[in-house]
PyMOL Python script that loads the backbone (N, CA, C, O; Angstrom):
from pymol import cmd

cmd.read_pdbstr("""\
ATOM      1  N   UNK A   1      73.169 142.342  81.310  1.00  0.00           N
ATOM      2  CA  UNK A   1      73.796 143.572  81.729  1.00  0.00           C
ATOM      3  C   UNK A   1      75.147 143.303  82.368  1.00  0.00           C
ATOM      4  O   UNK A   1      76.132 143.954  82.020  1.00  0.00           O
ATOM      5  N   UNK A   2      75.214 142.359  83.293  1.00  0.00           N
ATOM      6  CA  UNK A   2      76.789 142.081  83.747  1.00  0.00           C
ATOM      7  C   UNK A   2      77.821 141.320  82.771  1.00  0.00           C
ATOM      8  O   UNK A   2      79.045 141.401  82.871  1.00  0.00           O
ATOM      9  N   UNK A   3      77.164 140.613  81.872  1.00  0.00           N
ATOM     10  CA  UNK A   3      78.123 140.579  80.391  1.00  0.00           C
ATOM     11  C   UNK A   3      78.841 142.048  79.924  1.00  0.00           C
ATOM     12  O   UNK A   3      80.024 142.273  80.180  1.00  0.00           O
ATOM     13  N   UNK A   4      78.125 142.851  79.332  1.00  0.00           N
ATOM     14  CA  UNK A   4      78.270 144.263  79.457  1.00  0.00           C
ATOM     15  C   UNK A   4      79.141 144.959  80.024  1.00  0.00           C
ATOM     16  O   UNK A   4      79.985 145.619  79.418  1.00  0.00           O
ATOM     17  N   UNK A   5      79.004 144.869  81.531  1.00  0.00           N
ATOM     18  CA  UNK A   5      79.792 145.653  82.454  1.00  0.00           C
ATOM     19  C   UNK A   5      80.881 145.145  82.676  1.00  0.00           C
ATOM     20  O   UNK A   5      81.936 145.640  82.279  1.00  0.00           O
ATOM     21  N   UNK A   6      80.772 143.813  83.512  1.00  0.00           N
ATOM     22  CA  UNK A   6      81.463 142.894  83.596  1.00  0.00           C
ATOM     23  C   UNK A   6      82.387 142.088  83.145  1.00  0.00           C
ATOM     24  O   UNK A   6      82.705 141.053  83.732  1.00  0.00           O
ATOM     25  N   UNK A   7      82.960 142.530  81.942  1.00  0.00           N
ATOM     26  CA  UNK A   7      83.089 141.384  80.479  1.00  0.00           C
ATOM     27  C   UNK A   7      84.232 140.240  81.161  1.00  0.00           C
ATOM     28  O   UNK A   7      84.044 139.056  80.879  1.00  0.00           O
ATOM     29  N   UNK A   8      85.409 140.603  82.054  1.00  0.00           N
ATOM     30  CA  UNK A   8      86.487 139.694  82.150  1.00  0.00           C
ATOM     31  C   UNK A   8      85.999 139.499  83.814  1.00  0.00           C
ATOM     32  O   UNK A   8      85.225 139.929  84.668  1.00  0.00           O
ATOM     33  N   UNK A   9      87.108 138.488  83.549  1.00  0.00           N
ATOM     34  CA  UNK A   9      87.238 137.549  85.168  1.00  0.00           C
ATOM     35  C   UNK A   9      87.096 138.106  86.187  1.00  0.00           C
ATOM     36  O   UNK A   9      86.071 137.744  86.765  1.00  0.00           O
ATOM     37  N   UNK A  10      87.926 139.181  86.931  1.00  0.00           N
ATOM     38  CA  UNK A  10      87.941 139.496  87.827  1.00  0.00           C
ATOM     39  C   UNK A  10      86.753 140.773  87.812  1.00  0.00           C
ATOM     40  O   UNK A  10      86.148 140.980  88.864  1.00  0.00           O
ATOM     41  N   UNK A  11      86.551 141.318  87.025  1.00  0.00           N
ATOM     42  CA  UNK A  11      84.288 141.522  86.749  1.00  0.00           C
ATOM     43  C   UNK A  11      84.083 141.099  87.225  1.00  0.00           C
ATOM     44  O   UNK A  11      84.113 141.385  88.422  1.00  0.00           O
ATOM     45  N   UNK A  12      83.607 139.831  86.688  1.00  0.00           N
ATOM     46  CA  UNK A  12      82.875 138.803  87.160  1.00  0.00           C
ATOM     47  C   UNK A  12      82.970 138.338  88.543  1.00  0.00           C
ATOM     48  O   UNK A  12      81.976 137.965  89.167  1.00  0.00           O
ATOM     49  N   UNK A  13      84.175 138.355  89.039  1.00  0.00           N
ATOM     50  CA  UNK A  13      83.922 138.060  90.758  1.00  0.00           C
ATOM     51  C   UNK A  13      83.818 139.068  91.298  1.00  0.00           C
ATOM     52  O   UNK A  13      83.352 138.926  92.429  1.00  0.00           O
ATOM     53  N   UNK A  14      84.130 140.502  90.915  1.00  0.00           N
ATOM     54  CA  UNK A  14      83.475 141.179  91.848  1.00  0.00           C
ATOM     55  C   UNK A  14      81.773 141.466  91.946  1.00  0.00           C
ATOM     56  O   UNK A  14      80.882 141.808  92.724  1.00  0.00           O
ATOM     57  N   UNK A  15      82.057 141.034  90.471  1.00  0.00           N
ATOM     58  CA  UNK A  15      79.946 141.704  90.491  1.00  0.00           C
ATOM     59  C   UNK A  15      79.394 140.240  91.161  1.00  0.00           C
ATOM     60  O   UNK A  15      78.171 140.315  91.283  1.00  0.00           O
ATOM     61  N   UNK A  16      79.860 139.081  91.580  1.00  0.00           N
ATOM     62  CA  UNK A  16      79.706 138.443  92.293  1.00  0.00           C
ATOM     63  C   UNK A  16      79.644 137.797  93.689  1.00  0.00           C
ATOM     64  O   UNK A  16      79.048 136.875  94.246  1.00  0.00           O
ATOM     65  N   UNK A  17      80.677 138.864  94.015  1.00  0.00           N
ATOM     66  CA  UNK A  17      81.322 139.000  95.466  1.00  0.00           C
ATOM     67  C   UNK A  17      80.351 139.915  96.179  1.00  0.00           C
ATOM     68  O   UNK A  17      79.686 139.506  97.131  1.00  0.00           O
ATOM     69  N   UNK A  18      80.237 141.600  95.554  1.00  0.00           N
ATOM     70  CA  UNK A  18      79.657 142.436  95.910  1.00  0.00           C
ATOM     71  C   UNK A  18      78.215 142.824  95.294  1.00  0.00           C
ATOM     72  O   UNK A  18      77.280 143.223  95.988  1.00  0.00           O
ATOM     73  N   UNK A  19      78.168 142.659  93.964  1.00  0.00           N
ATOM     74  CA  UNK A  19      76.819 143.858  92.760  1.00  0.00           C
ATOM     75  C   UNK A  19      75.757 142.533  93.644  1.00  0.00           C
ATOM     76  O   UNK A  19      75.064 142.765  94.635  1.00  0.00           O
ATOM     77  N   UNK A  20      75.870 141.444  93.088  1.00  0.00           N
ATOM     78  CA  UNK A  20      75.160 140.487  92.966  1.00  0.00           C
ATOM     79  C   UNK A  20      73.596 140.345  94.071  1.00  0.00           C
ATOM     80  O   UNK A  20      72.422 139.990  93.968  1.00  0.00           O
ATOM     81  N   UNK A  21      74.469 140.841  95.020  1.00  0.00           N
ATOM     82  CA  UNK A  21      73.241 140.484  96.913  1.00  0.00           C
ATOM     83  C   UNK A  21      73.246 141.925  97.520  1.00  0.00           C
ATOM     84  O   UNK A  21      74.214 142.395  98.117  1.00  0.00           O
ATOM     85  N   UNK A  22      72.299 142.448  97.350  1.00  0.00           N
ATOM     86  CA  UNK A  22      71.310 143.919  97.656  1.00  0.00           C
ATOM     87  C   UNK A  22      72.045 144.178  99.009  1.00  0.00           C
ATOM     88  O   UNK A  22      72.581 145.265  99.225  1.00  0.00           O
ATOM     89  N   UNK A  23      72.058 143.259  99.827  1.00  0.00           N
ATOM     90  CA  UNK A  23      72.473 143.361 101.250  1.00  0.00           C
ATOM     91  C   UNK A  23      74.037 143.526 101.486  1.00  0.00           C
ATOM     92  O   UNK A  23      74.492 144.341 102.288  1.00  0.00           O
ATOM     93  N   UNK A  24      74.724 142.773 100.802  1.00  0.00           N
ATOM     94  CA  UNK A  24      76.585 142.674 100.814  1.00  0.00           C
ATOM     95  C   UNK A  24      76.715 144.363  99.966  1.00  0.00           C
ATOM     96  O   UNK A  24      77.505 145.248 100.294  1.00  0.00           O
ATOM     97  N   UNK A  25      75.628 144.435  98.759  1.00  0.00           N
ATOM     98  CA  UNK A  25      75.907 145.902  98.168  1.00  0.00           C
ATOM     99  C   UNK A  25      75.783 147.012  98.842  1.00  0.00           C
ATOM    100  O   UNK A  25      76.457 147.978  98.483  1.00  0.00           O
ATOM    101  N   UNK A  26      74.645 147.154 100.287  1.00  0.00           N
ATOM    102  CA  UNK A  26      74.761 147.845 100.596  1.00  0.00           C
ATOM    103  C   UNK A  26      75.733 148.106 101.803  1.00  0.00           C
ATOM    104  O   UNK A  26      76.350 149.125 102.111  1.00  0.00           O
ATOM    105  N   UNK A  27      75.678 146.917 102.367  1.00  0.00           N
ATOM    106  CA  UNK A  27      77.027 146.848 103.353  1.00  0.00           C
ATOM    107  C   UNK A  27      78.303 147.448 102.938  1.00  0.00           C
ATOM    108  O   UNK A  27      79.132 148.009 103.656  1.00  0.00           O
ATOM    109  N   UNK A  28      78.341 147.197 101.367  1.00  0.00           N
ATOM    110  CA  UNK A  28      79.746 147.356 100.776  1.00  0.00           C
ATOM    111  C   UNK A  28      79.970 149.545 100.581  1.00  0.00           C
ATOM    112  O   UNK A  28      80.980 150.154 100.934  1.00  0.00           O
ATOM    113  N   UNK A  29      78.952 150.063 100.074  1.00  0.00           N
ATOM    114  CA  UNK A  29      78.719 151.367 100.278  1.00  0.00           C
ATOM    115  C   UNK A  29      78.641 151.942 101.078  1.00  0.00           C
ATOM    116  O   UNK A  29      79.012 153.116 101.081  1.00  0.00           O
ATOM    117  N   UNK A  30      77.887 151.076 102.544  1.00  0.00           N
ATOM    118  CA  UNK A  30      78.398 152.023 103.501  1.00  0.00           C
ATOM    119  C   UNK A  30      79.350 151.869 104.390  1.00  0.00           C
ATOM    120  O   UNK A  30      79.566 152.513 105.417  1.00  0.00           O
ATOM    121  N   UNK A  31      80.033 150.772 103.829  1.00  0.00           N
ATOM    122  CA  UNK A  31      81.575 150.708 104.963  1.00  0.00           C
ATOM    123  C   UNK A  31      82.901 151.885 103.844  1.00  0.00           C
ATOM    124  O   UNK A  31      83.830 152.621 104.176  1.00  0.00           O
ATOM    125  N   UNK A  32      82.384 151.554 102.696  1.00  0.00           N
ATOM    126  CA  UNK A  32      83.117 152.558 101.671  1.00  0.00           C
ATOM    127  C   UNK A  32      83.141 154.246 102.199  1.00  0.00           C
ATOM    128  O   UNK A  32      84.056 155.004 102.522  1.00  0.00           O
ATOM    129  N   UNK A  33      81.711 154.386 102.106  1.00  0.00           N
ATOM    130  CA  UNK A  33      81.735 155.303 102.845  1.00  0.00           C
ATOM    131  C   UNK A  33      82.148 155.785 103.945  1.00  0.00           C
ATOM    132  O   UNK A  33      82.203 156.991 104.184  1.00  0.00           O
ATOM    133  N   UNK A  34      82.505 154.805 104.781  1.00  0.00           N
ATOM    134  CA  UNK A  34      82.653 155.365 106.207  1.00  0.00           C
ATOM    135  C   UNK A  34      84.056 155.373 105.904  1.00  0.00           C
ATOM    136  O   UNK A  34      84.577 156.456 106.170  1.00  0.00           O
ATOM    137  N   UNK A  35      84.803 154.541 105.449  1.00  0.00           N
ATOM    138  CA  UNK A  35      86.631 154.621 105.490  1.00  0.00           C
ATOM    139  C   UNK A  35      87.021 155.813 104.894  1.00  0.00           C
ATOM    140  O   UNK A  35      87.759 156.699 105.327  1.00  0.00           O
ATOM    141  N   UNK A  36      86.437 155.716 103.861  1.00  0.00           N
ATOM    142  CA  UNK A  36      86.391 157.092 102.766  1.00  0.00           C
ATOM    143  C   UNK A  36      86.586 158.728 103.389  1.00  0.00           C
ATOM    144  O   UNK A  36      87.362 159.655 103.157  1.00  0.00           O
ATOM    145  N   UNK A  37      85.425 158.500 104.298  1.00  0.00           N
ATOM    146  CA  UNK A  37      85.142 159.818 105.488  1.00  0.00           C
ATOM    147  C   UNK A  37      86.337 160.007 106.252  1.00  0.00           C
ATOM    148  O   UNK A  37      86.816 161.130 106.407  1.00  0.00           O
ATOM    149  N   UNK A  38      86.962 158.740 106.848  1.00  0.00           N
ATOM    150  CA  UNK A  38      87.892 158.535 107.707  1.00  0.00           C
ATOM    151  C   UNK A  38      88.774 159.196 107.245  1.00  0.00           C
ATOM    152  O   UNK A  38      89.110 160.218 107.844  1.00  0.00           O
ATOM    153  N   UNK A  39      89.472 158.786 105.944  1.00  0.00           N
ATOM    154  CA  UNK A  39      90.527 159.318 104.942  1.00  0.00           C
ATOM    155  C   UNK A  39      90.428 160.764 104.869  1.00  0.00           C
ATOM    156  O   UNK A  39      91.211 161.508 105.459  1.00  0.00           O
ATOM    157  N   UNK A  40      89.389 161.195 104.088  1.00  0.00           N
ATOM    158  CA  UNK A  40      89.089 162.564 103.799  1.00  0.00           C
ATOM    159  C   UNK A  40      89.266 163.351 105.070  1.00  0.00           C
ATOM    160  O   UNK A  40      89.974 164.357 105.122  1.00  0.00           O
ATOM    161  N   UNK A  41      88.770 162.986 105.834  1.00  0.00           N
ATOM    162  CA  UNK A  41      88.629 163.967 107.598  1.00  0.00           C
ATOM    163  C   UNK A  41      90.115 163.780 108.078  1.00  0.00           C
ATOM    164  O   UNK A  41      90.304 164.603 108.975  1.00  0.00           O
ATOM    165  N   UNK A  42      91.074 163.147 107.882  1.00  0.00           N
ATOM    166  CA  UNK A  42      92.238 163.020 108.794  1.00  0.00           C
ATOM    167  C   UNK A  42      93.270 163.517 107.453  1.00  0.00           C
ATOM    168  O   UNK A  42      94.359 163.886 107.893  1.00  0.00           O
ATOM    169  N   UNK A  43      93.196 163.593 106.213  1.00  0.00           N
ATOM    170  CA  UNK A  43      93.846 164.683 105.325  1.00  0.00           C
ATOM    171  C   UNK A  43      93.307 165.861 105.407  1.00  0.00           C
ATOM    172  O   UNK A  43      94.055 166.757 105.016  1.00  0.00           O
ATOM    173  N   UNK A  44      92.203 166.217 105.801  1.00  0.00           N
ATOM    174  CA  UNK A  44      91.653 167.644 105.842  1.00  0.00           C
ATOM    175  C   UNK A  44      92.499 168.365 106.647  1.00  0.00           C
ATOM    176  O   UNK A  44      93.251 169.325 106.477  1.00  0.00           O
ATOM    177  N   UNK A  45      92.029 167.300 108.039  1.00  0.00           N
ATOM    178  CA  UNK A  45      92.930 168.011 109.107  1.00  0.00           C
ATOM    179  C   UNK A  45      94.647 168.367 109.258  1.00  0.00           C
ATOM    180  O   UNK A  45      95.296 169.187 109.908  1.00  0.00           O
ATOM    181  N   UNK A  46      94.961 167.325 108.328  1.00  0.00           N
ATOM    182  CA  UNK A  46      96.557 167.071 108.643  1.00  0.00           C
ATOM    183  C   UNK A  46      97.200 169.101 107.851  1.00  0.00           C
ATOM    184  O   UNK A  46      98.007 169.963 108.198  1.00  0.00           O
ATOM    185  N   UNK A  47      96.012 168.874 106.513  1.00  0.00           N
ATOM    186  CA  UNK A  47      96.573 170.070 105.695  1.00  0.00           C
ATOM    187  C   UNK A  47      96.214 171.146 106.339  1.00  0.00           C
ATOM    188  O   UNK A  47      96.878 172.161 106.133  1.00  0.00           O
ATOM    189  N   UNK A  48      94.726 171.221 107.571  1.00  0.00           N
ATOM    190  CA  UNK A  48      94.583 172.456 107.994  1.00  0.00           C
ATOM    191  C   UNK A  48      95.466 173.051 108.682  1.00  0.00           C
ATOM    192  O   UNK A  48      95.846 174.219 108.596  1.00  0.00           O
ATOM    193  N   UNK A  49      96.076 171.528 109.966  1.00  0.00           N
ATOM    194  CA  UNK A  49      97.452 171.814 110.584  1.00  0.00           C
ATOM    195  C   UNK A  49      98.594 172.682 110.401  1.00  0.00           C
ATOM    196  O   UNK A  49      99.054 173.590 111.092  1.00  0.00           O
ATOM    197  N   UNK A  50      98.991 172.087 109.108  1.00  0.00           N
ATOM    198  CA  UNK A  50      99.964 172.552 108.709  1.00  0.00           C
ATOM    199  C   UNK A  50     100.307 173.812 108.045  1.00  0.00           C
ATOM    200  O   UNK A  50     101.387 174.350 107.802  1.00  0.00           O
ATOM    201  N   UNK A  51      98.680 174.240 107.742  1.00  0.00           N
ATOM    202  CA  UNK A  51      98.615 175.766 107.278  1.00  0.00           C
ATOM    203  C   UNK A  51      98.513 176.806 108.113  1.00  0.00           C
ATOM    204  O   UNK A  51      98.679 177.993 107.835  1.00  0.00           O
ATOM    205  N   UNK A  52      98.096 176.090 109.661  1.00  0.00           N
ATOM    206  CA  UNK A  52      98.483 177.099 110.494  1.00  0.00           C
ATOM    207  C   UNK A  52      98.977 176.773 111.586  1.00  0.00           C
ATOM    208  O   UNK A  52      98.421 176.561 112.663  1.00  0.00           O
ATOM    209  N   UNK A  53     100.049 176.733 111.294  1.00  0.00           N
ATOM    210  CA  UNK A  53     100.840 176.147 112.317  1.00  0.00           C
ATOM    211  C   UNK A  53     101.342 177.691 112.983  1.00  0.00           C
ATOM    212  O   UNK A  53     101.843 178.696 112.478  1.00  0.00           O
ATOM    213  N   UNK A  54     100.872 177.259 114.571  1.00  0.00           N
ATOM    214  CA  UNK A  54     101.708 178.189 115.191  1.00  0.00           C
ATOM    215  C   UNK A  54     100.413 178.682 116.099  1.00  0.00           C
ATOM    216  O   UNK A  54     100.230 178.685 117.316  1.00  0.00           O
ATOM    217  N   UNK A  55      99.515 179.140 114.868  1.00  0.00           N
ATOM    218  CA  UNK A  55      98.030 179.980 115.005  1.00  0.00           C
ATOM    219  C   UNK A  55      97.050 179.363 116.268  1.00  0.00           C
ATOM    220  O   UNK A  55      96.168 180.091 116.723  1.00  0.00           O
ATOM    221  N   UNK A  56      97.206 178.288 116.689  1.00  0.00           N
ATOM    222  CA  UNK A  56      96.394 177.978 117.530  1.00  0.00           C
ATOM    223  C   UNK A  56      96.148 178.106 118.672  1.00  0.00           C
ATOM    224  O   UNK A  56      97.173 178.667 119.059  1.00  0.00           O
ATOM    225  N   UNK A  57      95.318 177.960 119.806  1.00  0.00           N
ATOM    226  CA  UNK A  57      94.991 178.341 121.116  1.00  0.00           C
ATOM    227  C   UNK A  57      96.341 177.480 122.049  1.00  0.00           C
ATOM    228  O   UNK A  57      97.026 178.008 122.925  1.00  0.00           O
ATOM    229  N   UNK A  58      96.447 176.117 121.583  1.00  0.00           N
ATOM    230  CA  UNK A  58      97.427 175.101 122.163  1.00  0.00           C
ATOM    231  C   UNK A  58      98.599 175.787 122.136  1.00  0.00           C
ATOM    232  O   UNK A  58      99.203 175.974 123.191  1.00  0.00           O
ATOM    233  N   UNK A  59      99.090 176.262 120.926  1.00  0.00           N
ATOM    234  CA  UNK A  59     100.377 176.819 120.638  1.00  0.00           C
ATOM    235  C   UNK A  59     101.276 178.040 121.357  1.00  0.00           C
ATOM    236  O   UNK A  59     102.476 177.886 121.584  1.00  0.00           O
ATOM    237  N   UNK A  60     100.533 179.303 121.696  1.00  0.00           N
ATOM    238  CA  UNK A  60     100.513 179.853 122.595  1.00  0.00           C
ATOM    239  C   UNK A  60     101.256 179.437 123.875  1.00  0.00           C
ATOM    240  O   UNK A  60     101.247 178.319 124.389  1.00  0.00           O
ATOM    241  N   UNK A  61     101.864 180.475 124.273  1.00  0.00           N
ATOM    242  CA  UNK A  61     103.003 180.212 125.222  1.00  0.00           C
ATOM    243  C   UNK A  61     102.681 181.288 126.000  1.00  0.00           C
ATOM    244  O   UNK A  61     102.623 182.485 125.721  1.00  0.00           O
ATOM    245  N   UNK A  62     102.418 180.500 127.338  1.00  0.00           N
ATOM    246  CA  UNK A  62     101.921 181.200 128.535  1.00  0.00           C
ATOM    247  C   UNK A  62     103.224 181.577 129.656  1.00  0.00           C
ATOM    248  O   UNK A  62     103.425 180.741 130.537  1.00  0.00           O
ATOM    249  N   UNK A  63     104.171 182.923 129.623  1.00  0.00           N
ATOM    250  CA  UNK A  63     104.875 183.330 130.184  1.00  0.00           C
ATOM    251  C   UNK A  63     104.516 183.201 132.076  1.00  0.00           C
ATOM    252  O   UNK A  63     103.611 183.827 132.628  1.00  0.00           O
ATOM    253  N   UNK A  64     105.282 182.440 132.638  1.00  0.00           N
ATOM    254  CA  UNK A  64     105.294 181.564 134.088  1.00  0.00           C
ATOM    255  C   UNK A  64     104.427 183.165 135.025  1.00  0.00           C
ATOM    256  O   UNK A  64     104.596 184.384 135.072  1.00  0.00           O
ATOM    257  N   UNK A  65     103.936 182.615 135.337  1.00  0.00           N
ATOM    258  CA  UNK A  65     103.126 184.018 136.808  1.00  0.00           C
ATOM    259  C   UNK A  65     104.796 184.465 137.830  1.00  0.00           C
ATOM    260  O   UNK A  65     105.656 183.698 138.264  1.00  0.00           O
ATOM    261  N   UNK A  66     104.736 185.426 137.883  1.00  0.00           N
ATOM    262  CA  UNK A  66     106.420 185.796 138.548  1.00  0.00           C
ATOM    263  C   UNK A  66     105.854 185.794 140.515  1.00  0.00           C
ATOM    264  O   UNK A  66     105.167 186.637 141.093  1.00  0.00           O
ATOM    265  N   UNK A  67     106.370 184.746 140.974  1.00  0.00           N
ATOM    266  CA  UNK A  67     105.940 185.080 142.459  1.00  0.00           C
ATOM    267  C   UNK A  67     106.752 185.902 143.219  1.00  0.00           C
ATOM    268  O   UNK A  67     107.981 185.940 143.159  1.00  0.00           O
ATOM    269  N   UNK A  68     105.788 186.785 144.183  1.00  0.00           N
ATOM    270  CA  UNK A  68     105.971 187.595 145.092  1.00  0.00           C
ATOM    271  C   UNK A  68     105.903 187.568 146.349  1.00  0.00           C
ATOM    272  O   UNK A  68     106.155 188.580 147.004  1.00  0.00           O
TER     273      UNK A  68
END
""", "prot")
cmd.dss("prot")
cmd.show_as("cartoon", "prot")
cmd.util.cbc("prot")
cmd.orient("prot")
């Protein structure tokens, strides 16, 4: 099967590096996953930003209390 998949060199070292040991494979999926998340969650946010810009509670401009 890794003939198959695998056919050239650098195949071959990855299905060696990573496919090969149950344990490095799963290590390898869930650090994928987690960067992946990282990525996705900090473009989500960047585009939600920018679509409402202005709109937020932070943004709001609190006119000074006038003392008496």
């Amino acid at each position: 099967m890794s003939k198959q998949l695998f056919g050239s060199a650098l195949g071959g070292a990855v299905y060696r590096a990573v496919f090969q040991s149950n344990p490095v494979y799963i290590a390898f999926c869930l650090t994928g996953a987690f960067v992946g998340e990282q990525i996705y969650d900090k473009a989500v946010n960047a585009m939600w930003q920018s679509g409402n810009k202005g709109k937020f509670f932070e943004d709001i401009k609190i006119a000074p209390k006038d003392e008496e």
